[in-house]
C-alpha positions as CSV (number, residue, x, y, z in Angstrom):
1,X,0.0,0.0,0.0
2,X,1.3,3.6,-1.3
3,X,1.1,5.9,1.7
4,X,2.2,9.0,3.4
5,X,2.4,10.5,7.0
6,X,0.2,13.3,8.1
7,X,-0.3,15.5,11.3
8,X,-3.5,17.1,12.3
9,X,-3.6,20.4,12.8
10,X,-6.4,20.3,15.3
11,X,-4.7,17.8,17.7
12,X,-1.2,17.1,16.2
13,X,-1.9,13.5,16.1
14,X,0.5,12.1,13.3
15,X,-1.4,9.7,10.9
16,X,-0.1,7.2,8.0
17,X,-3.0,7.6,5.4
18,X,-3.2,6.2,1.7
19,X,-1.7,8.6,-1.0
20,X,-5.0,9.0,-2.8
21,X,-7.1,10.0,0.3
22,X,-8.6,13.3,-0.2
23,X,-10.0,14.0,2.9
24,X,-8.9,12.5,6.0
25,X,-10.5,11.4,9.3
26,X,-8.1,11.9,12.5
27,X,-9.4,9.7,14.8
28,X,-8.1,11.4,17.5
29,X,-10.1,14.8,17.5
30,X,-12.6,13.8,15.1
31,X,-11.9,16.9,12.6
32,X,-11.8,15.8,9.0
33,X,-10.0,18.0,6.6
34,X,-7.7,18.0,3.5
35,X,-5.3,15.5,2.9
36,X,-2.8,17.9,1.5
37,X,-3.0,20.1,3.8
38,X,-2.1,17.7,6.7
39,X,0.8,16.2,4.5
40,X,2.3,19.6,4.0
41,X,1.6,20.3,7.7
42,X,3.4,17.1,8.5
43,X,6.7,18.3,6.4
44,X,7.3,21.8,7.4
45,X,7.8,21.3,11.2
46,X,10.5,18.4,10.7
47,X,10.9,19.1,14.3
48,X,8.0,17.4,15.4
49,X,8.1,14.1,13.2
50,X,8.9,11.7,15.7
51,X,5.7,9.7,15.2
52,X,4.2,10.3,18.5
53,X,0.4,9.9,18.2
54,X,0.0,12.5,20.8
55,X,2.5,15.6,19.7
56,X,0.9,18.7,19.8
57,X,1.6,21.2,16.7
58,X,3.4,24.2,17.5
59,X,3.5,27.6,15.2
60,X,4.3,31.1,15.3
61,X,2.4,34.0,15.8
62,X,2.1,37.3,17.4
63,X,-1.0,36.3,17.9
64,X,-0.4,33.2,20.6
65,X,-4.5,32.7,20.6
66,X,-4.9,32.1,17.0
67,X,-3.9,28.7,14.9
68,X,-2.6,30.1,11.4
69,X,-0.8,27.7,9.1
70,X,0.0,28.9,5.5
71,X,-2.5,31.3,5.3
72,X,-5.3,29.3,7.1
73,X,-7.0,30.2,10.4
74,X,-7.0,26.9,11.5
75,X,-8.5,27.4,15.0
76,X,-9.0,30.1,18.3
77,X,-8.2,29.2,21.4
78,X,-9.1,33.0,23.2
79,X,-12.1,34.0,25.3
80,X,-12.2,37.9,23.9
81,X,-15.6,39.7,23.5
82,X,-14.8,41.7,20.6
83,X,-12.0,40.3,18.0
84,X,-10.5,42.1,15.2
85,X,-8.6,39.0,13.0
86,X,-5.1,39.2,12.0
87,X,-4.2,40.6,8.8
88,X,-2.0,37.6,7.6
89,X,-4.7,35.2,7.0
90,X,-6.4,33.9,3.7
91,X,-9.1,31.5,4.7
92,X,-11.1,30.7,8.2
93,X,-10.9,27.4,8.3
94,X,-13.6,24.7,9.6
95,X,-14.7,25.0,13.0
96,X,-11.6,27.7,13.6
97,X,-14.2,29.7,15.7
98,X,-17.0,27.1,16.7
99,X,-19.2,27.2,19.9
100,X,-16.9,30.5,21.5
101,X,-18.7,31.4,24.2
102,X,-17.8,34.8,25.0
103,X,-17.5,35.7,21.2
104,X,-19.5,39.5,20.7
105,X,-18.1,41.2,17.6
106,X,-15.6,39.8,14.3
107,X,-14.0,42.3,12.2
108,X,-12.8,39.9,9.6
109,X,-10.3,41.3,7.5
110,X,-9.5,42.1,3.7
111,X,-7.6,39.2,1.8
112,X,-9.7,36.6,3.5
113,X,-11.5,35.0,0.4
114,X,-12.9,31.9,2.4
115,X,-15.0,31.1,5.5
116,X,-15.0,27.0,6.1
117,X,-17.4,24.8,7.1
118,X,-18.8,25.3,10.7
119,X,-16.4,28.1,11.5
120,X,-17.9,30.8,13.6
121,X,-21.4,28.1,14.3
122,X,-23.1,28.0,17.7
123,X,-21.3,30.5,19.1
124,X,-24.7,32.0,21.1
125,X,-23.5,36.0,22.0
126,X,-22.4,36.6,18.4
127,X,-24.3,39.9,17.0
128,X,-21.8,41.3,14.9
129,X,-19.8,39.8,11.9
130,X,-17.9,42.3,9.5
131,X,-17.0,40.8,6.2
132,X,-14.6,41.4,4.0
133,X,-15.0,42.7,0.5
134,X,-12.8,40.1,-0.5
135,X,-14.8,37.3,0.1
136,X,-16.0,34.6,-2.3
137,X,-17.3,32.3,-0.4
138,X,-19.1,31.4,2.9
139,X,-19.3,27.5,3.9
140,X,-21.6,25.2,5.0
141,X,-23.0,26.0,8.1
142,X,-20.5,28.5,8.7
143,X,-22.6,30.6,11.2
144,X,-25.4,28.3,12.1
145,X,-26.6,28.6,15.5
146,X,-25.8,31.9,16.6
147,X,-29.5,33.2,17.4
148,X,-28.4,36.8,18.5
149,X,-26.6,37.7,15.0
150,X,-29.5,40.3,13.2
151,X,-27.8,41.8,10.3
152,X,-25.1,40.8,7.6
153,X,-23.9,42.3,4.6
154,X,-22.8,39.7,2.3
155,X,-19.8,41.4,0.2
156,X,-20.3,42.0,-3.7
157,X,-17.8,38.9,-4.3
158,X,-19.3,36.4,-2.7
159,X,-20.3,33.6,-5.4
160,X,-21.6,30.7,-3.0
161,X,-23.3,30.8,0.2
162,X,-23.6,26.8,1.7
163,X,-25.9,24.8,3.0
164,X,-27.7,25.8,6.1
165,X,-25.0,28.4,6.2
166,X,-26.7,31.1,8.5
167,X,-29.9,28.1,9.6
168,X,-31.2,28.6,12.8
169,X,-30.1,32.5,13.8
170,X,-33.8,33.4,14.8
171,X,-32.9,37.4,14.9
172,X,-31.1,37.2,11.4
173,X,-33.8,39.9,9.7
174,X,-31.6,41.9,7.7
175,X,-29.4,40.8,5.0
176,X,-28.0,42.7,2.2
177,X,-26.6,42.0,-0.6
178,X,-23.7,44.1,-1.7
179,X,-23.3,43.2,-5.2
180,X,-26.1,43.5,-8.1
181,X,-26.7,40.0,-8.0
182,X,-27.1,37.7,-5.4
183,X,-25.0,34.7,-4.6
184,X,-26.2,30.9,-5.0
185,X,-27.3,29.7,-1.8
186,X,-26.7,26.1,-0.9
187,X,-30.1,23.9,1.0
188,X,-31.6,26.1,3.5
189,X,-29.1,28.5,4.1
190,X,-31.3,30.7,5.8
191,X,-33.5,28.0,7.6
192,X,-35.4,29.1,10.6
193,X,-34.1,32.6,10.2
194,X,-37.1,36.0,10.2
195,X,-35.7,36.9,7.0
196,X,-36.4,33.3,4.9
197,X,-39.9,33.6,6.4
198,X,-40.0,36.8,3.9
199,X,-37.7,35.4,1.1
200,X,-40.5,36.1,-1.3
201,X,-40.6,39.7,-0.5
202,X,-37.0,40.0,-0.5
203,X,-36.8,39.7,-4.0
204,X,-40.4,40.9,-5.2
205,X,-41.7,44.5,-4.5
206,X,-45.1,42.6,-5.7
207,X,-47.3,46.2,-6.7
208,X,-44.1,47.7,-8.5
209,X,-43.4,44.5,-10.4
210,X,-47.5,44.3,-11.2
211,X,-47.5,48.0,-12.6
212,X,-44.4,48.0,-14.4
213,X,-44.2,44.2,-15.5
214,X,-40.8,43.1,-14.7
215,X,-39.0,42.3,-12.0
216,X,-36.1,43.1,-13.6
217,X,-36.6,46.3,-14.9
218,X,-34.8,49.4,-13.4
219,X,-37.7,51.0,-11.5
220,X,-38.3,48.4,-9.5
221,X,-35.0,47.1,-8.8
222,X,-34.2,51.2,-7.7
223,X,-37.2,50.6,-5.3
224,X,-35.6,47.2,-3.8
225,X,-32.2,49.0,-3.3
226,X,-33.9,51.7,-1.8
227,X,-36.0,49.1,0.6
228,X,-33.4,47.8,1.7
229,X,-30.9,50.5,2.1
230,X,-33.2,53.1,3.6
231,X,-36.4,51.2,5.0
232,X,-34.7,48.1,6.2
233,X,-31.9,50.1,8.4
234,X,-34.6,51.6,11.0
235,X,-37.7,50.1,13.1
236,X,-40.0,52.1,11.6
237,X,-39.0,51.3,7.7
238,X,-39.1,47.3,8.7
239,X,-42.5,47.4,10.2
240,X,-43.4,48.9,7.0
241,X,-41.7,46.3,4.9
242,X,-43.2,43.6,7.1
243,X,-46.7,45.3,6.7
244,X,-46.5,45.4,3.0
245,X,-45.8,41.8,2.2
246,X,-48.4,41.3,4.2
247,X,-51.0,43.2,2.2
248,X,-49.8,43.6,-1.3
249,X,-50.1,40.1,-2.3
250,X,-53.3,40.2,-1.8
251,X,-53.9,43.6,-2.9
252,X,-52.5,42.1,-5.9
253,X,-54.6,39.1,-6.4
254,X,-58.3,41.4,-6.2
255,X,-56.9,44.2,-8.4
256,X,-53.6,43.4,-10.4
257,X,-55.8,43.0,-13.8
258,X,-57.8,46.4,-12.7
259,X,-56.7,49.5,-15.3
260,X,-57.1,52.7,-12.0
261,X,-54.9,50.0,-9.8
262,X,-51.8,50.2,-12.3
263,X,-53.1,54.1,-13.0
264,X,-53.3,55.3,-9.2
265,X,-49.9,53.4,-8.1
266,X,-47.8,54.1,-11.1
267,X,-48.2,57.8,-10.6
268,X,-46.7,57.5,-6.8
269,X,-44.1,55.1,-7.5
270,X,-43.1,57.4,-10.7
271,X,-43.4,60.6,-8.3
272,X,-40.6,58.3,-5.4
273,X,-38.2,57.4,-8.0
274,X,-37.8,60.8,-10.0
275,X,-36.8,61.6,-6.1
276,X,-34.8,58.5,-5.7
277,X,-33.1,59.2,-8.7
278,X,-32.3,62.9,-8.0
279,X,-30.8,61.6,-5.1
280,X,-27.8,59.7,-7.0
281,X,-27.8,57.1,-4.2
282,X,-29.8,54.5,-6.1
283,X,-28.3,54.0,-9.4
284,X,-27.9,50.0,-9.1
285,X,-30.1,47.5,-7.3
286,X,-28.3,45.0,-4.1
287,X,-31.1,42.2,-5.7
């Protein structure tokens, strides 16, 4: 059998695994994670290659509370409230931040393109989470469980969003989208979350797509930017939202095909976007 030794970098268990395993298994912390990654691990601290099943890794960092290997935030062992991440990291690796108690605030810095599987899930006094503009993608279940966070801006770059990836944060009410189109989103990334429950309305300004026909077309997509820039950022403005997607529907329903329905609301929405317009502040749509 073809194999190769490995080290966790969870536990620093060293490992013999077969050359063509991808992903790997430690059996001594349970964490699974990239072969290669391990391998590589395993050959840069030639130090620690002595075999010993229970070697701990060691690294360097100014940052004693943080795991980072090549580029990856491999896991935090600190109790702070509020954490602003290092600047020298590329990815947040899986689990690197899961079930941290104490855990308040994360600035997450620019260059980070990745956050892992699981990373920053079940962590239940998280409210805040800063992401970068660099970002492409956000894991599966990378914040599930944290039913304090309410509001995430999901950067312009962000391609993929994974499974269940924000499921079961009960406050999460208010996310915007940075960029003019929004991400894929893996199998119920938003489960159990106030702002799936209104996933249809997110997308659809039902009267304004009625009277002006498309979804699509500028006018309306000018009113969702403005919903959810201006509306959506005060208590006021989201008990409006929330009333309207109540109504309009059926509002909808008993008068879409009605000629003085299109006639009476097409001249206020035109009147609110010749002054959303003269503002200069919605020229694109977040949708």
């Amino acid at each position: 059998m073809d194999t190769n030794r490995a080290r966790c970098t969870h536990c620093g268990r060293v490992i013999v695994i077969e050359k063509q395993t991808a992903y790997l298994h430690c059996p001594g912390c349970g964490s699974t994670l990239p072969s290669a990654r391990l391998m590589r691990y395993y050959r840069t601290n030639p130090g620690q290659n002595t075999g010993s099943q229970n070697a701990q890794p060691s690294f360097r960092t100014e940052h004693t509370e943080f795991l980072i290997l090549q580029g990856i935030l491999e896991r935090y062992s600190g109790n702070s409230r509020d954490l602003s991440l290092p600047g020298n990291i590329e990815i947040i690796g899986c689990k690197a931040f899961m079930g941290c108690q104490n855990l308040v605030s994360v600035a997450i810095p620019e260059g980070v393109t990745a956050i892992e599987s699981e990373a920053f899930a079940h962590c239940p006094n998280l409210t805040t989470v800063i992401l970068p503009r660099t970002l492409r993608r956000i894991g599966d279940c990378a914040f599930e469980a944290c039913p304090l966070l309410q509001h995430i801006e999901i950067p312009e770059k962000v391609t993929s969003i994974g499974a269940l990836a924000f499921a079961g944060c009960k406050q999460l009410s208010n996310i915007r989208y940075m960029g003019e189109t929004k991400p894929s989103a893996g199998r119920n990334a938003f489960q159990g979350t106030p702002a799936a429950s209104k996933s249809s309305g997110s997308t659809d300004c039902f009267i304004a797509t009625c009277v002006y026909g498309s979804a699509t077309c500028p006018e309306v997509r000018m009113l969702r930017l403005w919903r959810d820039r201006c509306l959506a950022a005060t208590s006021f403005g989201r008990a409006f939202i929330s009333l309207y997607y109540a109504v309009s529907p059926h509002l909808i329903r008993m008068f879409g095909r009605q000629m003085w329905f299109h006639r009476l609301w097409r001249g206020f929405l035109n009147q609110k976007i010749a002054k959303l317009r003269a503002t200069g502040k919605y020229q694109s749509s977040e949708i």
